[in-house]
FISEGU-6628 format. One record per residue: x, y, z of N, C-alpha, C, CB in turn; residue number from 1; residue in one letter. Coordinates in nm, 3 decimals. Each point is the difference from the previous one (the first is absolute). Glycine has a CB too. Example, Ala and Ser with C-alpha at 12.3 -4.5 7.8 and 13.67 -1.06 7.14 Angstrom:
// residues 2
1.319  -0.569  0.780  -0.089  0.119  0.000  0.090  0.120  0.000  -0.189  -0.117  0.125  1  a
0.154  0.222  -0.197  0.082  0.119  0.006  -0.077  0.109  0.073  0.118  -0.063  -0.215  2  s
// end
This chain:
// residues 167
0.084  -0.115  0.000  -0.084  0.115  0.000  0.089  0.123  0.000  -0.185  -0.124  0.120  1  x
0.168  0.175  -0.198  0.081  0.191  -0.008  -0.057  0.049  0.103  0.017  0.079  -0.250  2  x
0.093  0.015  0.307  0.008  0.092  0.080  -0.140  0.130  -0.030  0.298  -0.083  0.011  3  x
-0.274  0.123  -0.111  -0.141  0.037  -0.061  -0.128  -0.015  0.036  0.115  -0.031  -0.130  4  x
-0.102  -0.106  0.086  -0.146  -0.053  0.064  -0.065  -0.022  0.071  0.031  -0.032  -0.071  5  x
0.043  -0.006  0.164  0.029  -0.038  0.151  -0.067  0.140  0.102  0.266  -0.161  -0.081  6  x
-0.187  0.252  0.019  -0.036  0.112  0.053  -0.159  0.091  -0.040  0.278  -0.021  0.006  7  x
-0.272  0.018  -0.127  -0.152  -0.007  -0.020  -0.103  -0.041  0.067  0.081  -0.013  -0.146  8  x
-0.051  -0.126  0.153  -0.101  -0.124  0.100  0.008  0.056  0.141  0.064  -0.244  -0.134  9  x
0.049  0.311  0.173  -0.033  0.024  0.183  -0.037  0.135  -0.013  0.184  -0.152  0.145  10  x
-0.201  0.232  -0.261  -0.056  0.158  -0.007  -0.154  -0.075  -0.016  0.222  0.205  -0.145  11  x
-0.246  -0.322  0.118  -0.177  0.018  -0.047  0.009  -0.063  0.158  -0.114  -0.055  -0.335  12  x
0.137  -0.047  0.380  -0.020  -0.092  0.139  -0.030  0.134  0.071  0.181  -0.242  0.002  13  x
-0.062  0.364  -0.010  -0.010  0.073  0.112  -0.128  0.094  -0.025  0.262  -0.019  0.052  14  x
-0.255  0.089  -0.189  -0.140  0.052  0.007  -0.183  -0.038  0.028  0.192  0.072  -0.124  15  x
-0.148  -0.249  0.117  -0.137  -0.052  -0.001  -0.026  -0.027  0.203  0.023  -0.150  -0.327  16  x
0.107  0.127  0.328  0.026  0.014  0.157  -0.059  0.102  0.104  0.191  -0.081  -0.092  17  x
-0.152  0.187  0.011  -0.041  0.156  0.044  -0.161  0.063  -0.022  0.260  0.039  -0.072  18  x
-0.292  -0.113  -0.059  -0.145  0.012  -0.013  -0.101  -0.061  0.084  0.071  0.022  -0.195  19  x
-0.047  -0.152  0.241  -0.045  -0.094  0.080  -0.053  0.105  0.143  0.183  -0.227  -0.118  20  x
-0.056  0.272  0.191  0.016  0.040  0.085  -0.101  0.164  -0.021  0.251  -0.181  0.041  21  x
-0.246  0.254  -0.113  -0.087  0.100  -0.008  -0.154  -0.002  -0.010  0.193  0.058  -0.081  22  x
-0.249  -0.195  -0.004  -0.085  -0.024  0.008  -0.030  -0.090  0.142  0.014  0.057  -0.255  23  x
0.062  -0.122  0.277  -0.057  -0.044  0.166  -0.060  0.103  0.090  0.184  -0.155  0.006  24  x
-0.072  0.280  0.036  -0.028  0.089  0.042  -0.122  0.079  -0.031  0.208  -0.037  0.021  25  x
-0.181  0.048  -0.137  -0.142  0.074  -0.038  -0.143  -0.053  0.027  0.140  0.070  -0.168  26  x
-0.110  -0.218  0.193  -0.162  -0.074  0.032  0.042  0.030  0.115  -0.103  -0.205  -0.148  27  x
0.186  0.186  0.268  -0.041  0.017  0.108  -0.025  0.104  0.061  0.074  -0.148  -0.010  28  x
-0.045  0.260  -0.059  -0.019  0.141  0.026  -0.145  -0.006  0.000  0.211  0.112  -0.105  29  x
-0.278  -0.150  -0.050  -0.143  0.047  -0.012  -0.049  -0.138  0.101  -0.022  0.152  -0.291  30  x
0.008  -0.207  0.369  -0.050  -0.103  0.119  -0.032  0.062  0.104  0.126  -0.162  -0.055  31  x
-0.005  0.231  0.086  -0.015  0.069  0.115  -0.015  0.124  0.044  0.080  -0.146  0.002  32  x
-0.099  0.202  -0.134  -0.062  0.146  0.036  -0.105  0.012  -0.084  0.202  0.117  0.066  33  x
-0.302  -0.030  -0.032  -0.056  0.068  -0.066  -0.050  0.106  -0.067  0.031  -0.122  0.082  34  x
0.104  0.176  -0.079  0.040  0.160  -0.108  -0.014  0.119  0.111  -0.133  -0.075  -0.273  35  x
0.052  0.051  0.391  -0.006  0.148  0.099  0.069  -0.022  0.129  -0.234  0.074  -0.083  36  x
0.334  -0.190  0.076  0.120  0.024  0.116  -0.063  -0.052  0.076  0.119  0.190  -0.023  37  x
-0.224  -0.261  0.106  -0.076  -0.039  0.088  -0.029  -0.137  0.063  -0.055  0.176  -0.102  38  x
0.136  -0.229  -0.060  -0.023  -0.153  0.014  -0.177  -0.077  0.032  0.283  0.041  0.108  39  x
-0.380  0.037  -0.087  -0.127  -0.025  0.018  -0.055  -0.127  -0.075  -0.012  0.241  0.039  40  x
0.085  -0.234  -0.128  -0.074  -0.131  -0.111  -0.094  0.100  -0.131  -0.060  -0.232  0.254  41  x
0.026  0.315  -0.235  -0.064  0.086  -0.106  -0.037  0.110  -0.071  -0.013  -0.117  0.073  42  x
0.052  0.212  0.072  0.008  0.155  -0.034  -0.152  0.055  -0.007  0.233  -0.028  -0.148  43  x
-0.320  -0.046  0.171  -0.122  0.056  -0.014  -0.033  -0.016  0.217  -0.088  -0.101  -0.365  44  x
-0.052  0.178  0.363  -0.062  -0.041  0.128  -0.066  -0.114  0.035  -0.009  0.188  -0.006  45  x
0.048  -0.266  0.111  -0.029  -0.151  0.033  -0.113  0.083  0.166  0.321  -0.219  -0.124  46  x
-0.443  0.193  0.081  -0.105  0.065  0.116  -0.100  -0.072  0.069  0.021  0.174  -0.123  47  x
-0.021  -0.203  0.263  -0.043  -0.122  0.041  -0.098  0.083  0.136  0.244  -0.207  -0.095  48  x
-0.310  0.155  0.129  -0.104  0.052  0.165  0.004  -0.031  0.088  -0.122  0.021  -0.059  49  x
0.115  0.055  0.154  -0.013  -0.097  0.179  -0.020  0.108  0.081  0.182  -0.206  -0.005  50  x
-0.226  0.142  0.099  -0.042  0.091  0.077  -0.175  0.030  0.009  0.254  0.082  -0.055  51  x
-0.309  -0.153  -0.023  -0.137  0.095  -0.109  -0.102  -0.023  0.133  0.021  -0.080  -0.341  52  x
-0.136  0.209  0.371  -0.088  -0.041  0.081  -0.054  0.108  -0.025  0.080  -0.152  0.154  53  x
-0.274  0.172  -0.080  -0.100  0.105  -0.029  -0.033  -0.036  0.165  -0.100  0.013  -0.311  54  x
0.086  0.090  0.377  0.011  0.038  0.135  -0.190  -0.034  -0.064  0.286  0.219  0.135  55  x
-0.383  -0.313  -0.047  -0.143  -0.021  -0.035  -0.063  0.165  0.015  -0.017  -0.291  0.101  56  x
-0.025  0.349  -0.186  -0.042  0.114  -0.018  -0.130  0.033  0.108  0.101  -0.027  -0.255  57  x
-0.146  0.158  0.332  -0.075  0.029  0.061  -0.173  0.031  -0.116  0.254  0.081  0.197  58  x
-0.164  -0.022  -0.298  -0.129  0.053  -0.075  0.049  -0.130  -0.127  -0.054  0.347  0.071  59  x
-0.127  -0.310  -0.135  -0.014  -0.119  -0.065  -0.006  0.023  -0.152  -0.113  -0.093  0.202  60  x
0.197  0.237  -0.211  0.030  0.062  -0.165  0.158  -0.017  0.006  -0.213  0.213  -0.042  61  x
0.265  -0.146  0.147  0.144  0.013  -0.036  0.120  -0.119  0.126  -0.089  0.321  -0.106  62  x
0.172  -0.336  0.044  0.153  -0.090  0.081  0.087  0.013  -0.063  -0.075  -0.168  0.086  63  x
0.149  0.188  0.006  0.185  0.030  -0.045  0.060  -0.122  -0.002  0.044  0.218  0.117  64  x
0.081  -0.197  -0.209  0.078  -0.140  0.009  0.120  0.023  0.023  -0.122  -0.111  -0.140  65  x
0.216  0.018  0.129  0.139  -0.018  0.064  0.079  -0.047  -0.034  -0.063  0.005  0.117  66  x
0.174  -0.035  -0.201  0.075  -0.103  -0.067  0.180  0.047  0.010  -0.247  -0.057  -0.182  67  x
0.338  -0.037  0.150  0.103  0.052  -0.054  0.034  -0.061  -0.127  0.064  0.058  0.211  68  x
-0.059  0.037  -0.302  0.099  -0.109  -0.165  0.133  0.021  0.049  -0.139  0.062  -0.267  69  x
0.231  -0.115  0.242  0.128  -0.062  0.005  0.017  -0.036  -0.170  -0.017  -0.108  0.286  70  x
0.145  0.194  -0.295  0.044  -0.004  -0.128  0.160  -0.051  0.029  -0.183  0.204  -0.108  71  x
0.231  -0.336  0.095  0.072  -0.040  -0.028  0.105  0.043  -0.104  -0.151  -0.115  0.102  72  x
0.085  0.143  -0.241  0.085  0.011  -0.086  0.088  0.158  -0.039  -0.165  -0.212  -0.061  73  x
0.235  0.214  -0.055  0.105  0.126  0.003  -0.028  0.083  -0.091  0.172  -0.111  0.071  74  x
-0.359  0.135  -0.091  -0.050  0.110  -0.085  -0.088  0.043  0.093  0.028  -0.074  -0.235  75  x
-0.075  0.170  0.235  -0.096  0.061  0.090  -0.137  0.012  -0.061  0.185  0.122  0.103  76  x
-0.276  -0.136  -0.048  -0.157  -0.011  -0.070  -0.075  0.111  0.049  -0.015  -0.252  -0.008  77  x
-0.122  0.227  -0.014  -0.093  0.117  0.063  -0.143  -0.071  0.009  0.135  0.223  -0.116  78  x
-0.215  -0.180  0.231  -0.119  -0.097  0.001  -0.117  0.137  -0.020  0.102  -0.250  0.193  79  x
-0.167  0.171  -0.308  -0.057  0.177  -0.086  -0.128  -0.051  0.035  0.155  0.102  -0.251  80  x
-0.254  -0.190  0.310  -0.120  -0.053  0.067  -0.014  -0.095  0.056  -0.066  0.083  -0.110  81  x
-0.063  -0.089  0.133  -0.068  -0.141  0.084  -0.115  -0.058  -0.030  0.087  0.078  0.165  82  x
-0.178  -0.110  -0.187  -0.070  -0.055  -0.054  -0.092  -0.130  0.071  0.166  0.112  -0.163  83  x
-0.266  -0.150  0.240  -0.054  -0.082  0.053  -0.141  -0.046  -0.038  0.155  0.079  0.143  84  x
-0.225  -0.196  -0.132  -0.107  0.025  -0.086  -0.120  -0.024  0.191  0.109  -0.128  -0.375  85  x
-0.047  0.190  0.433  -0.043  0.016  0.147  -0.080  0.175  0.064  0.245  -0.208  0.021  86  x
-0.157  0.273  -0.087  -0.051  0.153  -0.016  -0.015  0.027  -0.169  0.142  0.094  0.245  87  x
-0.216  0.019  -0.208  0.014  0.088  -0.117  0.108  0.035  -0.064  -0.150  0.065  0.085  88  x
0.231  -0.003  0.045  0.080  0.068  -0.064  0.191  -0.067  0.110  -0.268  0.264  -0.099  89  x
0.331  -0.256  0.120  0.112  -0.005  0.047  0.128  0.151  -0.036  -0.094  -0.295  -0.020  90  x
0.090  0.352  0.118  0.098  0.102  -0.059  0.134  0.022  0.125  -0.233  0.143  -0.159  91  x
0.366  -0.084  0.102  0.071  -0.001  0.088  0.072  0.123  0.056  -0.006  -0.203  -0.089  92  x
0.001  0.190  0.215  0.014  0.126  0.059  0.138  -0.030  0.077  -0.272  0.076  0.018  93  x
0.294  0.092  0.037  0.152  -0.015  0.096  -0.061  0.134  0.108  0.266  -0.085  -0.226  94  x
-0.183  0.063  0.363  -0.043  0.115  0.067  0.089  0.099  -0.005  -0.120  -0.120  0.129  95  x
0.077  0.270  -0.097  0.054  0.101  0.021  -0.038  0.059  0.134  0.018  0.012  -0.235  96  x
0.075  -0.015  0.300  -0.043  0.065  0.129  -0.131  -0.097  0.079  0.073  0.264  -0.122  97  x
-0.177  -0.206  0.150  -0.106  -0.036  -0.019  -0.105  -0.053  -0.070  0.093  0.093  0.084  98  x
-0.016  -0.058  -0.182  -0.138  -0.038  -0.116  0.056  -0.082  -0.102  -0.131  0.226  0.012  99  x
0.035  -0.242  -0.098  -0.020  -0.122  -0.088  0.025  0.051  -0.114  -0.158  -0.121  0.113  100  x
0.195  0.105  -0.260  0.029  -0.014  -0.109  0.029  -0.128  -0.066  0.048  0.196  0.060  101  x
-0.169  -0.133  -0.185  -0.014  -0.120  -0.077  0.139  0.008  -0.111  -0.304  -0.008  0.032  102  x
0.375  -0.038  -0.086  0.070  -0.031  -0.121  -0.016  -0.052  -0.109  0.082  0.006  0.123  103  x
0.001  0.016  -0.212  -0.002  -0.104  -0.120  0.097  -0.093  -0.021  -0.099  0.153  -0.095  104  x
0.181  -0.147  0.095  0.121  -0.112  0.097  0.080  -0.016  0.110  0.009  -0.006  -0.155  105  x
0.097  -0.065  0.140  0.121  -0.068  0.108  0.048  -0.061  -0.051  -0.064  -0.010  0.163  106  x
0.218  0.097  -0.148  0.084  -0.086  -0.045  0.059  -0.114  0.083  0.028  0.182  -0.126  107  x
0.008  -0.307  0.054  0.079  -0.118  0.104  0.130  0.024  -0.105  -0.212  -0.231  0.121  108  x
0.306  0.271  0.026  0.147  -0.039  -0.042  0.057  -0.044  -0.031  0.000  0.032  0.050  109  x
0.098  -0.111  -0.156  0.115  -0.114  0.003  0.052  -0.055  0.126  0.068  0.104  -0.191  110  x
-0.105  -0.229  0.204  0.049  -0.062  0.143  -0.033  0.098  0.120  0.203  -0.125  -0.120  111  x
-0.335  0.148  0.112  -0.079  0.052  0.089  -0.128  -0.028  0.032  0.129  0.124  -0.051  112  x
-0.161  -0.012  0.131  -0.186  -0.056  0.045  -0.102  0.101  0.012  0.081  -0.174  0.148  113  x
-0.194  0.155  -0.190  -0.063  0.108  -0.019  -0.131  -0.039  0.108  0.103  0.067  -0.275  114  x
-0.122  0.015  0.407  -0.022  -0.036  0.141  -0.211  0.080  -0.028  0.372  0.032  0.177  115  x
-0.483  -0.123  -0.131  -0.094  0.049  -0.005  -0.045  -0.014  0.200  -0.040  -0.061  -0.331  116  x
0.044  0.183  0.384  -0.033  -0.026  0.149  -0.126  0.082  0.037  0.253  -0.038  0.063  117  x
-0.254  0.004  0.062  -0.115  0.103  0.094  0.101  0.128  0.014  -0.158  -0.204  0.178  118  x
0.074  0.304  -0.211  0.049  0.128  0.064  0.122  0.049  -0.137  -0.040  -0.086  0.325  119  x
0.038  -0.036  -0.453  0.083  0.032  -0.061  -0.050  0.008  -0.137  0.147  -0.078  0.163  120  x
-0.087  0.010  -0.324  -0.018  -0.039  -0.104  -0.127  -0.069  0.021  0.231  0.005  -0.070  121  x
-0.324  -0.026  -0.020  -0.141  -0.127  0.027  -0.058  0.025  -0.105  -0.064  -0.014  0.241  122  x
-0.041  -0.135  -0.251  -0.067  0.030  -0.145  -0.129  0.000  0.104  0.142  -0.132  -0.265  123  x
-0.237  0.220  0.161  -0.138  0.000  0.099  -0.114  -0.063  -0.100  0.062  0.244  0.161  124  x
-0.107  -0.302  -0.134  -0.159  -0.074  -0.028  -0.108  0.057  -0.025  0.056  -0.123  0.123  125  x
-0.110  0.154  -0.232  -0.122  0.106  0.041  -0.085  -0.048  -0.093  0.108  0.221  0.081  126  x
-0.204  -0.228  -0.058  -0.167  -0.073  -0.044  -0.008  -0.091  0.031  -0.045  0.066  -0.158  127  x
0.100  -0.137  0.251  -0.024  -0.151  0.008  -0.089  -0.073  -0.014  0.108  0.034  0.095  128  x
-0.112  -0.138  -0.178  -0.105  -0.109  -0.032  -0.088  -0.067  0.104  0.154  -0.038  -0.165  129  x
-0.040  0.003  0.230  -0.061  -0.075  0.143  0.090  0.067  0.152  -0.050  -0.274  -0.169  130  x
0.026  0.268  0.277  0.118  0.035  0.106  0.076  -0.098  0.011  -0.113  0.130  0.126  131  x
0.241  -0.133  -0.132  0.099  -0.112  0.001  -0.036  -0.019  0.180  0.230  0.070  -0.242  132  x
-0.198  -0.239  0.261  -0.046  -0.003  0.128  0.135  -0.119  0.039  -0.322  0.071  -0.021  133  x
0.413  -0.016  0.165  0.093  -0.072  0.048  -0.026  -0.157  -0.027  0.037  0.193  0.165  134  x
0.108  -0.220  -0.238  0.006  -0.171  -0.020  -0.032  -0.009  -0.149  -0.093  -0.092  0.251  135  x
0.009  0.205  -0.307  0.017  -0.030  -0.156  0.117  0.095  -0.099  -0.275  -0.068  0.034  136  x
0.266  0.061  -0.154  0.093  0.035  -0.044  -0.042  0.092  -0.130  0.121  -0.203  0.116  137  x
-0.057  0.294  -0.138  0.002  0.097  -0.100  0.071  -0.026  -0.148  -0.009  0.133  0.211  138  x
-0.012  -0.172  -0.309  0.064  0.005  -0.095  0.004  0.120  -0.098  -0.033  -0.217  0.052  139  x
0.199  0.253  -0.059  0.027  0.120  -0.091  0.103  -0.014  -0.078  -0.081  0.133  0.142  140  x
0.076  -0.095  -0.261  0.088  0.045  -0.114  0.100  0.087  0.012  -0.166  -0.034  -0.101  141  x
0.280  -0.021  0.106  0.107  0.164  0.003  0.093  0.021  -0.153  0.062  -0.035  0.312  142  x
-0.112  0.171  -0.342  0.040  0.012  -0.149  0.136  0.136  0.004  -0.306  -0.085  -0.112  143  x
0.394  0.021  0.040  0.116  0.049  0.001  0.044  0.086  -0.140  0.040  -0.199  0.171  144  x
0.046  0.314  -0.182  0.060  0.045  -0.097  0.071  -0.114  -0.091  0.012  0.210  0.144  145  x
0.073  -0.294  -0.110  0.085  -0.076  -0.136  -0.043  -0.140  0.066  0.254  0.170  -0.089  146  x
-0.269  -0.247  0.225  -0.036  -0.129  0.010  -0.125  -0.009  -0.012  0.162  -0.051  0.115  147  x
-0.179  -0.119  -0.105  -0.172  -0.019  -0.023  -0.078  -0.025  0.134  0.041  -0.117  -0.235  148  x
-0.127  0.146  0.256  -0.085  0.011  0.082  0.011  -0.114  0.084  -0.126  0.134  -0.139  149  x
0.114  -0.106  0.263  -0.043  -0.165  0.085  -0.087  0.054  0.088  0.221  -0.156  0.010  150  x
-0.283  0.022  -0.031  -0.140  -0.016  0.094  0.058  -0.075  0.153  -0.198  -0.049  -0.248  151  x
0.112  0.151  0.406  0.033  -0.015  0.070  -0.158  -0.013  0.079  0.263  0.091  -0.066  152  x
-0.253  -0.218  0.155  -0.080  -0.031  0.107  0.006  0.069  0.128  0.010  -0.187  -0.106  153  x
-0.049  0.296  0.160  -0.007  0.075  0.082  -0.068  -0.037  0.180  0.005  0.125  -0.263  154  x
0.069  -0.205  0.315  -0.113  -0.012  0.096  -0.047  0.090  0.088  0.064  -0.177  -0.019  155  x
-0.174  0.155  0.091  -0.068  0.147  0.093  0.013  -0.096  0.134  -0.225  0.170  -0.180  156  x
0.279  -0.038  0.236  0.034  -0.023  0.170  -0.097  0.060  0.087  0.240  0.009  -0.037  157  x
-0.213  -0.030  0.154  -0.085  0.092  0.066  0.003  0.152  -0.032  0.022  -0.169  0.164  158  x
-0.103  0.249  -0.082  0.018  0.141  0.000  0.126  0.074  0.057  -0.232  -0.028  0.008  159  x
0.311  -0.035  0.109  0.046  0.021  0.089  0.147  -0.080  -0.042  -0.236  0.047  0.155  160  x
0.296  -0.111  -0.303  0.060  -0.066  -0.028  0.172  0.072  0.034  -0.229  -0.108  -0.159  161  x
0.294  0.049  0.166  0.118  0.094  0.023  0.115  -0.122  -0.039  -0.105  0.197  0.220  162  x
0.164  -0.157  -0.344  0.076  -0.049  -0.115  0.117  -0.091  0.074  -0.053  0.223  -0.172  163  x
0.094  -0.115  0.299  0.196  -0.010  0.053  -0.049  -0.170  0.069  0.139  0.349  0.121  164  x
-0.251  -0.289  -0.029  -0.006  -0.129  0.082  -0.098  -0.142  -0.063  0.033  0.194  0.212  165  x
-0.087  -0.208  -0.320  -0.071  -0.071  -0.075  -0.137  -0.005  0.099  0.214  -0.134  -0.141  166  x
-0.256  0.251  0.224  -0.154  -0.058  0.058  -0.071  0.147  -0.008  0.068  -0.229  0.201  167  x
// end
């Protein structure tokens, strides 16, 4: 074999060598990330519930509710309604000071949480179909800017319910 050739053959070995290796990398790059540094798995909002409850309402038009979404993922969303086929209407409010205001959204953060309390954020109930009555459950729609909607079973607590201590 010439010297020539020889050398040729370990310029291709080495370049096919080198290609190997760039393309490895390159799949394992795109595995483990997902383009926004976060490693999340997707870059979009991953939005899940807990917490969810309706304090059993005194009057038999309106009840407030209570929830937290938990956004896991490394895009941030927005929850632009609510929707129940329990009231008329479902709308969402936040407090100021004293008082109440209704909105048109909320935003949920990237790897954050978007908090609905007493005395705080809440969605309120108004026309109600029937009075939700402790031990049953509320079903509502939560509709988002870029994710899809999930449907959430709401249960009703007492009047007197208090979240920290579960009674």
């Amino acid at each position: 074999m010439s010297t020539a050739r020889s050398g040729r053959a370990g310029r291709a070995r080495l370049l096919a060598a080198s290609s190997a290796v760039v393309t490895g990398t390159l799949l394992l790059a795109g595995c483990g990330s997902d383009g926004d540094g976060n490693g999340n798995g997707n870059g979009r909002a991953e939005l899940s519930v807990r917490a969810a409850y309706i304090p059993q309402p005194v009057s038999a038009t309106m009840a407030a509710g209570f929830l937290t979404i938990v956004n896991k993922g490394g895009a941030q969303d927005e929850l632009t309604s609510v929707t129940s086929t329990a009231a008329g209407s479902v709308t969402l409010h936040k407090t100021v000071g004293s008082s109440m205001e209704e909105v048109t959204a909320f935003d949920i953060p990237a790897h954050g949480q978007l908090v609905f309390k007493s005395g705080g954020n809440h969605l309120m109930f108004e026309n109600l179909k029937s009075k939700p009555v402790q031990g049953g459950t509320v079903t509502v729609e939560l509709h988002f800017a870029a994710s899809d909607p999930l449907e959430v079973e709401i249960p009703v607590k007492s009047a007197t319910y208090d979240p920290t201590t579960g009674h």
